[in-house]
C-alpha positions as CSV (number, residue, x, y, z in Angstrom):
1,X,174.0,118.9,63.7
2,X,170.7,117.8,64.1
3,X,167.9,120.9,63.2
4,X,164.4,121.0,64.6
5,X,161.6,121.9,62.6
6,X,159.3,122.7,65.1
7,X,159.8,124.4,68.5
8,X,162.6,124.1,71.0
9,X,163.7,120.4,71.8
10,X,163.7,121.0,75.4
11,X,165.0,123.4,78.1
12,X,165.7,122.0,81.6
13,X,163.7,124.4,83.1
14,X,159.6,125.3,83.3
15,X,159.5,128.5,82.4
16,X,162.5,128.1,79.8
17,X,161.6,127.7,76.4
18,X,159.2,130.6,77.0
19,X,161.2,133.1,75.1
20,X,162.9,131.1,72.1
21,X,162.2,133.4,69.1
22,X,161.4,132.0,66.0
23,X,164.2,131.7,63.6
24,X,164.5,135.1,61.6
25,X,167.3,135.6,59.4
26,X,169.1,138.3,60.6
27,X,172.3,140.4,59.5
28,X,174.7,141.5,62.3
29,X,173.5,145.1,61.4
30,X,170.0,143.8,61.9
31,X,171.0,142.5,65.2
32,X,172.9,145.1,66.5
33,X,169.9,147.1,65.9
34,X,167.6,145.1,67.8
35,X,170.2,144.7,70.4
36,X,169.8,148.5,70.5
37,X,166.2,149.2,70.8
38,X,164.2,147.8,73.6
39,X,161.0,148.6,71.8
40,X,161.8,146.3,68.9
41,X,162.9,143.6,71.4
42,X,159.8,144.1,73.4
43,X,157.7,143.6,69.6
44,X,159.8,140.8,68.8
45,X,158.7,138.9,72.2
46,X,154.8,139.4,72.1
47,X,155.1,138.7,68.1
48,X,157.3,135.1,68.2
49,X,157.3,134.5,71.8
50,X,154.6,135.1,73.8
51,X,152.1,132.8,72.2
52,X,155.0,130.1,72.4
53,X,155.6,130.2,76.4
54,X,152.9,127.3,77.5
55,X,153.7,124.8,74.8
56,X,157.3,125.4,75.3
57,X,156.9,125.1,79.6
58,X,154.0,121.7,79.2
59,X,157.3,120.5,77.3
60,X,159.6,120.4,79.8
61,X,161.1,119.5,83.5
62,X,162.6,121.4,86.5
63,X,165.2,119.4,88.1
64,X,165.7,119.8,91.7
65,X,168.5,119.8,94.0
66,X,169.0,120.4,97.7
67,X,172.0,122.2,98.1
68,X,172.6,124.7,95.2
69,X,173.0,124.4,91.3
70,X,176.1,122.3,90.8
71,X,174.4,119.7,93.6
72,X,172.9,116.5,92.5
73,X,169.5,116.6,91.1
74,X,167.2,114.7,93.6
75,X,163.9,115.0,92.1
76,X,161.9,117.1,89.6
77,X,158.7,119.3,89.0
78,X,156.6,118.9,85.5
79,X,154.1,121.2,84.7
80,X,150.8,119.9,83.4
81,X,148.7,123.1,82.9
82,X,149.2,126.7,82.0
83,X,148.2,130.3,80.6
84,X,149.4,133.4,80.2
85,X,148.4,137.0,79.8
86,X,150.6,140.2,78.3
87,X,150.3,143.3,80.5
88,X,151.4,145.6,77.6
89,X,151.6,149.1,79.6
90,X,154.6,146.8,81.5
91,X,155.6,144.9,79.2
92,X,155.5,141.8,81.0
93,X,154.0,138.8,80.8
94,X,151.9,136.9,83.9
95,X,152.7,133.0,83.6
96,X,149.9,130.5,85.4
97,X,151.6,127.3,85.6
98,X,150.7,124.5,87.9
99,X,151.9,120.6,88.1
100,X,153.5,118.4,90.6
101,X,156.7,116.5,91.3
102,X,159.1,114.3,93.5
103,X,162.0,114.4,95.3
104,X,164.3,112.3,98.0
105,X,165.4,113.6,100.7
106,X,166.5,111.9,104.1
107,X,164.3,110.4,106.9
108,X,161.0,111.4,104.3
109,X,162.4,109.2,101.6
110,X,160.3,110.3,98.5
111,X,158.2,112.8,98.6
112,X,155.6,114.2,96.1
113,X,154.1,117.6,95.7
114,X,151.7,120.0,93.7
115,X,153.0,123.5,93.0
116,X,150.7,126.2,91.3
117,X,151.9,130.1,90.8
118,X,151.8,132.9,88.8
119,X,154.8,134.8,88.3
120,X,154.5,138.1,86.6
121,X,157.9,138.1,84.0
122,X,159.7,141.0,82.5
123,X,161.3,139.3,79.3
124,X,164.4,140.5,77.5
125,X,167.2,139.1,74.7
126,X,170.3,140.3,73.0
127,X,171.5,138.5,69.7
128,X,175.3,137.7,70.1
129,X,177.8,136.5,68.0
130,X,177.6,132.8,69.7
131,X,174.1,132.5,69.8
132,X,170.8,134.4,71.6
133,X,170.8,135.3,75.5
134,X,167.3,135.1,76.4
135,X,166.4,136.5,79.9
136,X,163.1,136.3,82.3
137,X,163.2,138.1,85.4
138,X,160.5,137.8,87.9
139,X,158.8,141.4,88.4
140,X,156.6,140.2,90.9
141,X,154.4,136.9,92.1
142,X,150.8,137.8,90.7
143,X,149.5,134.5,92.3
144,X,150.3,131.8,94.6
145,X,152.7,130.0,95.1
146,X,150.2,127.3,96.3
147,X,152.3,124.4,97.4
148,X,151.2,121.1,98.7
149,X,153.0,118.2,99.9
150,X,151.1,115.0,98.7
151,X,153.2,111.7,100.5
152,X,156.0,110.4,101.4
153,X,157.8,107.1,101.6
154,X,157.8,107.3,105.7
155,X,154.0,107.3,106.3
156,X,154.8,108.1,109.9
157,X,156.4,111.5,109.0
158,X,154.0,115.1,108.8
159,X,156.1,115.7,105.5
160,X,154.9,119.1,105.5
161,X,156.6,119.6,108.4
162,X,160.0,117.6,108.3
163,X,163.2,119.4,109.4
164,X,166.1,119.6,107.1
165,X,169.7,121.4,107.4
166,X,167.9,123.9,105.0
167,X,164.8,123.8,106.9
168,X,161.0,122.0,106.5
169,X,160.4,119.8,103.7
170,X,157.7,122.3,102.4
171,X,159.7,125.5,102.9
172,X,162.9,123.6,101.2
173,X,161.3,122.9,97.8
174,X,158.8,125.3,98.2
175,X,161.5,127.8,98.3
176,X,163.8,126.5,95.5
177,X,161.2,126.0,92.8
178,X,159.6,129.2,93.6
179,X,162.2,131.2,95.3
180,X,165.1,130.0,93.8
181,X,163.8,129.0,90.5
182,X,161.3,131.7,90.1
183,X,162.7,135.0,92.0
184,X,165.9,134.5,90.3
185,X,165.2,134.6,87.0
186,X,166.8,132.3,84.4
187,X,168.6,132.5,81.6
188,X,168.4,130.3,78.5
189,X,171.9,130.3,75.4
190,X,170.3,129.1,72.2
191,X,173.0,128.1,69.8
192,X,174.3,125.4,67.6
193,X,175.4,123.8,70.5
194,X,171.5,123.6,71.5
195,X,169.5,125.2,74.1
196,X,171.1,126.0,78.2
197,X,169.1,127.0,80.8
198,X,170.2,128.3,83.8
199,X,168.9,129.6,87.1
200,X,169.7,133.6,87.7
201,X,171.0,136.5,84.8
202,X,174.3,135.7,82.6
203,X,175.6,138.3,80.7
204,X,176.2,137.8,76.7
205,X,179.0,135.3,75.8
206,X,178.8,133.6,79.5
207,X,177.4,130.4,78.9
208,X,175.7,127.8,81.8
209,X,177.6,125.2,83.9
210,X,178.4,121.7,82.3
211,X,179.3,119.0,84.2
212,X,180.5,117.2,81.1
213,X,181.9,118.7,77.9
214,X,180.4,117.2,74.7
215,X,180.9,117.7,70.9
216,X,179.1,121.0,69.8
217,X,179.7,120.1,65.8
218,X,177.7,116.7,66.0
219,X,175.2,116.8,68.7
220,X,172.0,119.1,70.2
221,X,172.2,118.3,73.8
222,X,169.0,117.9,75.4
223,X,170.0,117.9,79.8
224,X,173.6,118.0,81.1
225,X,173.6,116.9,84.6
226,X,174.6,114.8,87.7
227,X,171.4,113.0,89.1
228,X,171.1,110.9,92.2
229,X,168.6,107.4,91.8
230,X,168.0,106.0,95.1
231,X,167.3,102.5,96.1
232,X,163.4,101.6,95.2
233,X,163.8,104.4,93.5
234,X,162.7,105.7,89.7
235,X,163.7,109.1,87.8
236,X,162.1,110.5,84.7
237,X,164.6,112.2,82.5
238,X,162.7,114.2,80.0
239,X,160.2,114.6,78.4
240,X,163.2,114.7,75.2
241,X,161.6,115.7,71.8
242,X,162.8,113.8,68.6
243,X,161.6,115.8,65.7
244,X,162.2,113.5,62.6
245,X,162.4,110.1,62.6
246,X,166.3,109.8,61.2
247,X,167.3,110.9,64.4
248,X,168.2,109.4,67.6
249,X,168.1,110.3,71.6
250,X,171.5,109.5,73.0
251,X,172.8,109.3,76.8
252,X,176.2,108.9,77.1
253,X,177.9,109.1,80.7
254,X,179.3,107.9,83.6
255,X,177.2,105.9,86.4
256,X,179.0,105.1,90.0
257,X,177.0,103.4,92.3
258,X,176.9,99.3,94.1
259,X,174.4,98.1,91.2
260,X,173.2,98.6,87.3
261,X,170.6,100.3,86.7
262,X,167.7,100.0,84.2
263,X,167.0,102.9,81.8
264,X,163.4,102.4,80.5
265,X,162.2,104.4,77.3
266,X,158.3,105.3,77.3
267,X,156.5,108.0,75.3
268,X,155.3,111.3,77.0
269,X,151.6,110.1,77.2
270,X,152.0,106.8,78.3
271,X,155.0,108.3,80.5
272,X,152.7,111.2,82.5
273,X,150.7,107.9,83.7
274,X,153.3,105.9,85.0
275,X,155.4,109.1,86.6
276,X,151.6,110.2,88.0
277,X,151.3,106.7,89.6
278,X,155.0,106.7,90.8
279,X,153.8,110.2,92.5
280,X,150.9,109.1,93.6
281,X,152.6,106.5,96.5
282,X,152.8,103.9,94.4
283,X,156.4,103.8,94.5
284,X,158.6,102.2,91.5
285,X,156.5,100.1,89.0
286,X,156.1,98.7,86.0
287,X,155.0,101.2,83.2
288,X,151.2,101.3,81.5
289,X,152.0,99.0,78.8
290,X,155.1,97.5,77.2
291,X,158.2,99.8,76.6
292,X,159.7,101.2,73.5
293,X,162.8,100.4,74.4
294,X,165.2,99.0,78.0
295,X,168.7,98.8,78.6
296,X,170.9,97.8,81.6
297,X,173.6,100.1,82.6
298,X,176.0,98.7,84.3
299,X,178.4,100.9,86.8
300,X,181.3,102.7,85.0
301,X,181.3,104.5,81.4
302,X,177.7,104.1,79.5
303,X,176.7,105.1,75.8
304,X,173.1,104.4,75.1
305,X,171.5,105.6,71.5
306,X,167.5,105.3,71.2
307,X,165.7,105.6,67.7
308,X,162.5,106.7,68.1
309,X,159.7,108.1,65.9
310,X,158.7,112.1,66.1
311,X,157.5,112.6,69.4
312,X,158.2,113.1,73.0
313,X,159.7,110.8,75.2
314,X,160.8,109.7,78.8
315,X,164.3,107.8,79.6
316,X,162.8,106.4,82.8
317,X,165.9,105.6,85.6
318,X,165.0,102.5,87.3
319,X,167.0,101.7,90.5
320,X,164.4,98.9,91.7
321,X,163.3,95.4,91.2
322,X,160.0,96.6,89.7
323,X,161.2,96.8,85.6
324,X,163.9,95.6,83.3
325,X,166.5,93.1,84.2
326,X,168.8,94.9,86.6
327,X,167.7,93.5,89.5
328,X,169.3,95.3,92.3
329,X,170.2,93.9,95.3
330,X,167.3,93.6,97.9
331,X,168.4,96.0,100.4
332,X,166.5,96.4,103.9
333,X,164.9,99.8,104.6
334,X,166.7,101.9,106.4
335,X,164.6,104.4,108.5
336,X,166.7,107.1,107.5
337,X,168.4,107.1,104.2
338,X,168.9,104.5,101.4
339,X,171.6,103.7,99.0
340,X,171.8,105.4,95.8
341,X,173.6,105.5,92.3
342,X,175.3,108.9,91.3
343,X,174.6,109.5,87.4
344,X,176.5,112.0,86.0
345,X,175.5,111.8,82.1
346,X,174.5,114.1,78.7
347,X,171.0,113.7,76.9
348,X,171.7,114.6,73.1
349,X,169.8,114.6,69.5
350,X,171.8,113.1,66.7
351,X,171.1,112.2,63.1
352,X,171.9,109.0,61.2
């Protein structure tokens, strides 16, 4: 399977990849020593960890959904800045992370928002025989959260203040990314099979939800998901990191909706542009400069397989008019909800 050289690849999660340990080769009497002794674990962290938690989180994406984990993802948060700071008498680490994000919800359509917050994190691991269960759990909120709704598709909406089953539209997102996300800790597997994240504490040898089962022999999956594009509509799956350039970024999958879709590929830097415009108001558009790569998925089954050079990179979802040659249907606005596409799909790493 393919091996990365550098960091993690990516862990669907912001605060994820914080605690990957670098790669030390250890004997199962080794381990079950560490395993043992929290003080070794705690000198493990703040010596191959700690100064690996912001470019790890600047790497990744926080997919959100509206009515619990196995739900649909309907938007996402990136972070864009961050810092950190080791309280050593608690052994915990303070994370500042701020950045911004969409989502889709009813009557408000899209809806963009900045998030800042600085969660104070008690970090912990245990080597297992499958892999390393890696653990932060939220000790207490040492700043923030600071969150901001920025616009939304129905200009004639307060967006802050838009009433959902689950309540406002602030409180709703507002509350998963920070009290969902944040107060219930996470836990990310890292194993040949790649690196799971997961929202709350798993024990050893419990491993994450997966809405499809792939091949752990061949494959380093980067996201496993189900994701809802709506009409007019773009999503930015990512950012995926491809770490040599023999290998490949794959999405294989199933998509179920009235129309194709087009799946755009765009490097990170060029990508944060085009997602900041997208969250800007600006709705679906065409991205800053040519692509590296588009494909039309048609509804059904779908294997796509991207070579790319090192770097990171976005597989844009279009569900508009605005890129590729889909070319949805032209559908008129409805005031309260709009058709989507339901992709249920894998993102993976493979090698030539």
């Amino acid at each position: 399977m393919p091996q990365h050289p550098t960091a993690t690849k990516s862990v669907r999660g912001a605060i994820a990849g914080a605690m990957l340990l670098a790669a030390l080769p250890l004997t199962s009497g080794c381990a079950a020593v560490i395993n043992r002794d929290p003080n070794l674990r705690w000198w493990a962290f703040k010596t191959y960890g700690a100064d690996r938690i912001c470019p790890e989180i600047l790497k990744t994406s926080v997919p959100l959904k509206a009515q619990g984990d196995r739900s649909p993802t309907i938007g996402r948060y990136f972070p864009d800045a961050c810092s950190y700071s080791i309280n050593e008498q608690n052994r915990t680490v303070v994370v500042n992370v701020s950045g911004s994000g969409y989502a889709y919800l009813p009557t408000a359509k899209r809806t963009s928002f900045t998030l800042t917050m600085a969660p104070e994190y008690a970090f912990d691991f245990y080597l297992h025989e499958d892999g390393n269960w890696i653990w932060g759990k939220m000790t207490r909120m040492a700043g923030g959260p600071d969150f901001k709704m920025k616009n939304s598709d129905n200009k004639v909406l307060d967006i802050a203040g838009i009433v959902t089953p689950a309540g406002s539209v602030a409180n709703l997102f507002g509350g998963q990314v920070v009290g969902g996300f944040v107060a219930r800790g996470f836990t990310v597997v890292e194993s040949d099979e790649g690196k799971e994240f997961t929202l709350g504490i798993l024990p050893p040898g419990k491993r994450p939800f997966k809405p499809m089962q792939v091949d752990s022999d061949d494959e380093f999956t980067f996201a496993n998901e189900t994701a809802d594009v709506f009409a007019r509509q773009q999503d930015f799956l990512g950012p995926f990191e491809v770490a040599d350039d023999d290998q490949f970024i794959v999405l294989k999958g199933n998509l179920v909706g009235p129309n194709a879709v087009d799946f755009v590929v765009i490097d990170k830097q060029r990508g944060d542009l085009w997602r900041n415009s997208y969250e800007a108001g600006n709705g679906a558009s065409t991205p800053p400069g040519n692509p590296i790569a588009q494909s039309v998925v048609q509804p059904g089954p779908f294997t796509r397989k991207f070579q790319l050079r090192r770097g990171l990179y976005y597989v844009v979802v279009d569900n508009s008019t605005a890129v590729g040659q889909a070319s949805p249907p032209v559908q008129l606005p409805n005031p309260l909800y709009d058709s989507s596409v339901r992709m249920t799909y894998v993102a993976q790493l493979v090698e030539d």
